[in-house]
C-alpha positions in Angstrom: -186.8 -3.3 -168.3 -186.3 0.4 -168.1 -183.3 2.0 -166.0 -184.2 1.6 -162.2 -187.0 -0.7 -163.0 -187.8 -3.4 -161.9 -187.4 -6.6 -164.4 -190.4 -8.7 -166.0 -191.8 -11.5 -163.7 -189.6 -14.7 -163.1 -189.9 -18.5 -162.4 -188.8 -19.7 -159.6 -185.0 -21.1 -159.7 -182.8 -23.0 -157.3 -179.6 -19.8 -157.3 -182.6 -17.8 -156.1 -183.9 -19.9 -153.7 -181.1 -20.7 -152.2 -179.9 -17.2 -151.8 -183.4 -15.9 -150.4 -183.1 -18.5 -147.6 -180.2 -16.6 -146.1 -182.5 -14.8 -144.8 -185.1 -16.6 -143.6 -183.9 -16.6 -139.7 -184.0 -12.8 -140.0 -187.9 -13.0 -141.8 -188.6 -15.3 -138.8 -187.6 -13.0 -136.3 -189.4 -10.1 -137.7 -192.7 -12.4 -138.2 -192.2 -13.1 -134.3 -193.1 -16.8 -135.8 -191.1 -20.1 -137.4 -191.8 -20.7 -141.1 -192.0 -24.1 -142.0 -192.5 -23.6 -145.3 -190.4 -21.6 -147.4 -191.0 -21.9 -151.3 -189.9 -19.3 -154.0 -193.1 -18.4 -155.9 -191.9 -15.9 -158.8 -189.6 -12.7 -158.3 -188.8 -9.7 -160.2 -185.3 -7.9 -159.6 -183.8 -4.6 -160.0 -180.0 -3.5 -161.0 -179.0 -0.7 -158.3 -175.4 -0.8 -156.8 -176.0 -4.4 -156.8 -179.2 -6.2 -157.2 -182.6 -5.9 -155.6 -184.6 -9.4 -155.6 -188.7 -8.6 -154.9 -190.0 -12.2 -154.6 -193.1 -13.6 -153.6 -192.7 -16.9 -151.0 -195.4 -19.7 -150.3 -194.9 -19.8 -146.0 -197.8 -22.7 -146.1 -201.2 -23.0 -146.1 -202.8 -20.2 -148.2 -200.2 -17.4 -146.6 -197.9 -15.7 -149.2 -195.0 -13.1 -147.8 -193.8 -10.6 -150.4 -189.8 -9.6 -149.6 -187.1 -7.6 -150.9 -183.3 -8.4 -150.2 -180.8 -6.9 -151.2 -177.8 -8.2 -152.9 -175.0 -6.2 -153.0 -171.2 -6.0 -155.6 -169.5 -8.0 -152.4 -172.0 -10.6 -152.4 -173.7 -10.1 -149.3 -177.3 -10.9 -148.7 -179.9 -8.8 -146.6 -183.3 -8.7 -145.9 -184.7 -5.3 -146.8 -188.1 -5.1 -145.9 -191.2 -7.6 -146.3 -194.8 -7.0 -146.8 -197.9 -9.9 -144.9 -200.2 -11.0 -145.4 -200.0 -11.3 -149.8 -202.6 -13.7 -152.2 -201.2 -15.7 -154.2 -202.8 -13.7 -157.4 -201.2 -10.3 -156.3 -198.6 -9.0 -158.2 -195.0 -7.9 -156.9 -195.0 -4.5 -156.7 -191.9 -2.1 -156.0 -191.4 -1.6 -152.0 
């Protein structure tokens, strides 16, 4: 990974799951819709004043939602931005 990059590709884990679904409610809102499906695909992250997670989420059916949350030294979780509708073959790219 070079400095401010982002890192290679990553497998699904259960930390990263779990922590992405803190923000799920707030995704919801900004999809004006309820998920009901909400499965960590791969991710990439990013070391700033804190961590940067870019990860790509299955929402169901053949819909993939591409987000990036930030993580910051305190521990606190937020949704920075999201980018719909994604394939499952695109890559994550910086947002």
């Amino acid at each position: 990974m070079r400095a401010g990059g982002t890192s290679e590709l990553k497998q699904p884990s259960e930390e990263v799951q779990q922590l992405l679904e803190t923000v799920k409610t707030e995704l919801e809102e900004k999809m004006e819709r309820k998920l009901d499906k909400f499965l960590l695909v791969s991710y990439k992250t990013q070391v700033v004043a804190g961590t940067n997670y870019f990860a790509k989420i299955d929402i169901g059916g053949e819909e993939l939602v591409h987000l990036r949350v930030y993580k910051n030294l305190q521990g606190e979780v937020s949704l920075h931005s999201h980018q719909h509708p994604k394939t499952r073959e695109e890559d994550i790219q910086y947002f």
